[in-house]
SENUFI-732570 format. One record per residue: residue number from 1; residue in three letters; x, y, z of N, C-alpha, C in turn. Coordinates in Angstrom, 3 decimals. Atoms other than C-alpha are relative to their C-alpha. Example, Ala and Ser with C-alpha at 12.3 -4.5 7.8 and 13.67 -1.06 7.14 Angstrom:
+-----+---------+----------+----------+----------+----------+----------+----------+----------+----------+----------+
! num ! residuo !      nc1 !      nc2 !      nc3 !     cac1 !     cac2 !     cac3 !      cc1 !      cc2 !      cc3 !
+-----+---------+----------+----------+----------+----------+----------+----------+----------+----------+----------+
!   1 !     ALA !    0.890 !   -1.190 !    0.000 !   12.300 !   -4.500 !    7.800 !    0.900 !    1.200 !    0.000 !
!   2 !     SER !   -0.820 !   -1.190 !   -0.060 !   13.670 !   -1.060 !    7.140 !   -0.770 !    1.090 !    0.730 !
+-----+---------+----------+----------+----------+----------+----------+----------+----------+----------+----------+
//
This chain:
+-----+---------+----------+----------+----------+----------+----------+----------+----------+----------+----------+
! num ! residuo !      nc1 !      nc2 !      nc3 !     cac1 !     cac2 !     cac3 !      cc1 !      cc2 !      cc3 !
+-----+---------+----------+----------+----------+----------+----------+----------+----------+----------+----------+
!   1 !     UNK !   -1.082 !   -0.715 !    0.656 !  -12.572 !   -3.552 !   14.437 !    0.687 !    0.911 !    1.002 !
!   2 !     UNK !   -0.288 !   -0.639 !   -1.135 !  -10.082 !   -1.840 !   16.410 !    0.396 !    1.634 !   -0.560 !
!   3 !     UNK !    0.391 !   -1.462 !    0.555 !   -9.216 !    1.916 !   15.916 !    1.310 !    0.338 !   -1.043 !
!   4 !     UNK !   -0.709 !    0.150 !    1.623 !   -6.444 !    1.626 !   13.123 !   -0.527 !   -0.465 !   -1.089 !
!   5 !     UNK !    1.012 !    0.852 !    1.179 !   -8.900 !   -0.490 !   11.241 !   -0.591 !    0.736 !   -0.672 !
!   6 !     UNK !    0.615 !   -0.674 !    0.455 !  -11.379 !    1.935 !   11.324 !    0.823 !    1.270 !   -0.483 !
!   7 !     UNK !   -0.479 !   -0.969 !    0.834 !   -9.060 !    4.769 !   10.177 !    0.137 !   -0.217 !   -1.490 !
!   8 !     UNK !    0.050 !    0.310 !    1.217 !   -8.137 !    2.882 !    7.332 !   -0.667 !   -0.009 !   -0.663 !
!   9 !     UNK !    1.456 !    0.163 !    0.990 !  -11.304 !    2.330 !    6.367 !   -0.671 !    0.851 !   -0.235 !
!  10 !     UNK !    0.347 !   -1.192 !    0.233 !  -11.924 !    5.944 !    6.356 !    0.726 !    0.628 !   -1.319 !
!  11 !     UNK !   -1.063 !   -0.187 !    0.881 !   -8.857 !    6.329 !    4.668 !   -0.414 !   -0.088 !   -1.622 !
!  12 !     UNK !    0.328 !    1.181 !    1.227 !   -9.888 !    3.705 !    1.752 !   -1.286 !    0.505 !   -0.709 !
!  13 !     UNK !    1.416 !   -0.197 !    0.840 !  -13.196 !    5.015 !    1.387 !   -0.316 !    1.587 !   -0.672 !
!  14 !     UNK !    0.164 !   -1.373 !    0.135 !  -12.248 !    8.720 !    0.970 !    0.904 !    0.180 !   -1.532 !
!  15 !     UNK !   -0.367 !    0.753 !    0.950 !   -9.972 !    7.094 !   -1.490 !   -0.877 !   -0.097 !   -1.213 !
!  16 !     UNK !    0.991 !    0.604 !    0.862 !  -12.676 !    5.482 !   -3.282 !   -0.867 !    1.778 !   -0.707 !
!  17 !     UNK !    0.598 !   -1.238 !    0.260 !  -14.478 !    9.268 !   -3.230 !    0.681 !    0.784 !   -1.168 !
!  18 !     UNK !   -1.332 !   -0.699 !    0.579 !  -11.391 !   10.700 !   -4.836 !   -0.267 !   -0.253 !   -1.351 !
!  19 !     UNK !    0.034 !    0.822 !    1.139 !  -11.629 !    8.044 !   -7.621 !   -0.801 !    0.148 !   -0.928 !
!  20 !     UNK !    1.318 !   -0.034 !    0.220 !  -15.287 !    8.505 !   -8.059 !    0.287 !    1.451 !   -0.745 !
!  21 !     UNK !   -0.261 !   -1.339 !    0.440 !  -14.678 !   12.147 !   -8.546 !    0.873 !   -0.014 !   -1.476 !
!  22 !     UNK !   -0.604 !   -0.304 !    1.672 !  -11.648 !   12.012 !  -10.861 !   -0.477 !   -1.072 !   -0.907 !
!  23 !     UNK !    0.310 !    0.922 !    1.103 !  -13.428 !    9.599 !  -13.305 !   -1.714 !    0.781 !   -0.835 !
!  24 !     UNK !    1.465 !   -0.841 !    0.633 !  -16.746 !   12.196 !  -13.383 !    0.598 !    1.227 !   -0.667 !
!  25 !     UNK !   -0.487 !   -1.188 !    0.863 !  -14.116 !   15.159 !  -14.262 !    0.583 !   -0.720 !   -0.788 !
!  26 !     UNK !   -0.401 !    0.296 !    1.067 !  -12.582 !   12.938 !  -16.468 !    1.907 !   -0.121 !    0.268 !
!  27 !     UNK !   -1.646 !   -0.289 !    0.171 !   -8.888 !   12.973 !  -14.766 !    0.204 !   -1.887 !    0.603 !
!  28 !     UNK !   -0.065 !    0.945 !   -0.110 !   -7.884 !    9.567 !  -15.314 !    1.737 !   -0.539 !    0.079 !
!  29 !     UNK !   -1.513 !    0.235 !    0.095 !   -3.757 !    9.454 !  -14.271 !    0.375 !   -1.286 !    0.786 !
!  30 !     UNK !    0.045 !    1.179 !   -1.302 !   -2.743 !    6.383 !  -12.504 !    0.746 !    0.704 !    1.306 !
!  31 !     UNK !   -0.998 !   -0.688 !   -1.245 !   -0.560 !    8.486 !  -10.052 !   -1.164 !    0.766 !    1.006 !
!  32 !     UNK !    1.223 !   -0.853 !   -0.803 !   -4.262 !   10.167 !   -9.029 !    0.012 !    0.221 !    1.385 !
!  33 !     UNK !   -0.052 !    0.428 !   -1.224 !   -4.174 !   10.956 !   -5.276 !   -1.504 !   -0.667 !    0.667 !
!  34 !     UNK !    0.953 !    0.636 !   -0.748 !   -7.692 !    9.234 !   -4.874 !    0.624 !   -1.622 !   -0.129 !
!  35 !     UNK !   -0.045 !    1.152 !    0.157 !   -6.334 !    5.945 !   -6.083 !    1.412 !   -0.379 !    1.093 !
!  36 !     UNK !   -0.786 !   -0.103 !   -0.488 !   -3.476 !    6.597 !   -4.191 !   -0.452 !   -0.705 !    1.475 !
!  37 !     UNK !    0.660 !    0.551 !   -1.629 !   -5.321 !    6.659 !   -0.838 !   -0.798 !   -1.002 !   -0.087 !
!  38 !     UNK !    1.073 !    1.349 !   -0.439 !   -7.449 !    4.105 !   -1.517 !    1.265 !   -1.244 !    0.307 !
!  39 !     UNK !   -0.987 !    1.047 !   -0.502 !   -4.314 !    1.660 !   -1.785 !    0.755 !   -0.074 !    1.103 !
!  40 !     UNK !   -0.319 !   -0.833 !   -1.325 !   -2.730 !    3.443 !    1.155 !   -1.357 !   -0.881 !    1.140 !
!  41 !     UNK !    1.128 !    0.817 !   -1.408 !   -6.212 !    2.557 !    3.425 !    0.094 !   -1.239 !   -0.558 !
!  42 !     UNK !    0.247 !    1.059 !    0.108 !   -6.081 !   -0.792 !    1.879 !    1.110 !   -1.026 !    0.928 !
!  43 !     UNK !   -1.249 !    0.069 !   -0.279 !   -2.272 !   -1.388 !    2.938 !   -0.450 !   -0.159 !    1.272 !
!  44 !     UNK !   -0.083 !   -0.352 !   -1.323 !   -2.483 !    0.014 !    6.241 !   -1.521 !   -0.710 !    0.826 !
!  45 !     UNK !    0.606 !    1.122 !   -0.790 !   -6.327 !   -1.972 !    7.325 !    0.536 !   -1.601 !   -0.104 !
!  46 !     UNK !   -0.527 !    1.625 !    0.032 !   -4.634 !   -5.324 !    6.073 !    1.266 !   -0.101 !    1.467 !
!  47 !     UNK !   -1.404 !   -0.119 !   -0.767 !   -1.546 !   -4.045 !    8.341 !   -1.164 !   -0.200 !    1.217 !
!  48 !     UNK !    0.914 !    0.446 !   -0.677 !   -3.931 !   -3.699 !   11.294 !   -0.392 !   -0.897 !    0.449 !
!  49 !     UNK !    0.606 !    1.134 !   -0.412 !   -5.802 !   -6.653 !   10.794 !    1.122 !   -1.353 !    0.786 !
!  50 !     UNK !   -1.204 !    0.817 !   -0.156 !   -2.458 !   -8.494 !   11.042 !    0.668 !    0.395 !    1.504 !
!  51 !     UNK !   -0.571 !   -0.754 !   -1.395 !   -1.340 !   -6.485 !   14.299 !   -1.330 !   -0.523 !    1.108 !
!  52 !     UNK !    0.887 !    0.374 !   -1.318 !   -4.816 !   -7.552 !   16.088 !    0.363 !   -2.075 !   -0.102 !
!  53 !     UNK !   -0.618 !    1.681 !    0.137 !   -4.439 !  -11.407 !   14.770 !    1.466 !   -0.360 !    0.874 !
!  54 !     UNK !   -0.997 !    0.457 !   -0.894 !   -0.906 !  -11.029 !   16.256 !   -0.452 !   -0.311 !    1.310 !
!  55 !     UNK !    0.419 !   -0.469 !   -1.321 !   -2.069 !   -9.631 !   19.815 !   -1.143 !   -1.373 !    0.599 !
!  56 !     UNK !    0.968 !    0.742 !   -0.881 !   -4.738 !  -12.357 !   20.100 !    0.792 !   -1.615 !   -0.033 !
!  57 !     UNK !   -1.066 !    0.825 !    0.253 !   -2.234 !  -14.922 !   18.925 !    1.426 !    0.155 !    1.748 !
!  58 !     UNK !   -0.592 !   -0.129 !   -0.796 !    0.435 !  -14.082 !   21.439 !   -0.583 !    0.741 !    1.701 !
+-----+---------+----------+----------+----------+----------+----------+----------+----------+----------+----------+
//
C-alpha cells in the first residue's frame, strides 16, 4: 500500500469509529460526520488504488 492508501484507510476507519459512536449515543442522521468520513476514506483509497495501477501501468 502506498502512503495515500494508508491515509485513507485511517481516514475510513476513524470513519467507521464515528459511526460506531453515533449509533451507541443514539444520533442516527444520515449527514453524520462519521459516515461522512468513512465514504470520504473509501473515495479517496479507491482513488489511490487507481493512481498506483496507473503508475505501474504506464
Amino acid at each position: 500500500m502506498k502512503k495515500d492508501q494508508i491515509k485513507s484507510r485511517f481516514k475510513e476507519m476513524k470513519g467507521n469509529a464515528k459511526e460506531v459512536a453515533g449509533k451507541v449515543i443514539e444520533i442516527r442522521e444520515p449527514g453524520y460526520p462519521g459516515n461522512i468520513q468513512n465514504a470520504h476514506g473509501n473515495i479517496a483509497a479507491a482513488y489511490a488504488a487507481l493512481q498506483n495501477e496507473y503508475k505501474k501501468a504506464g
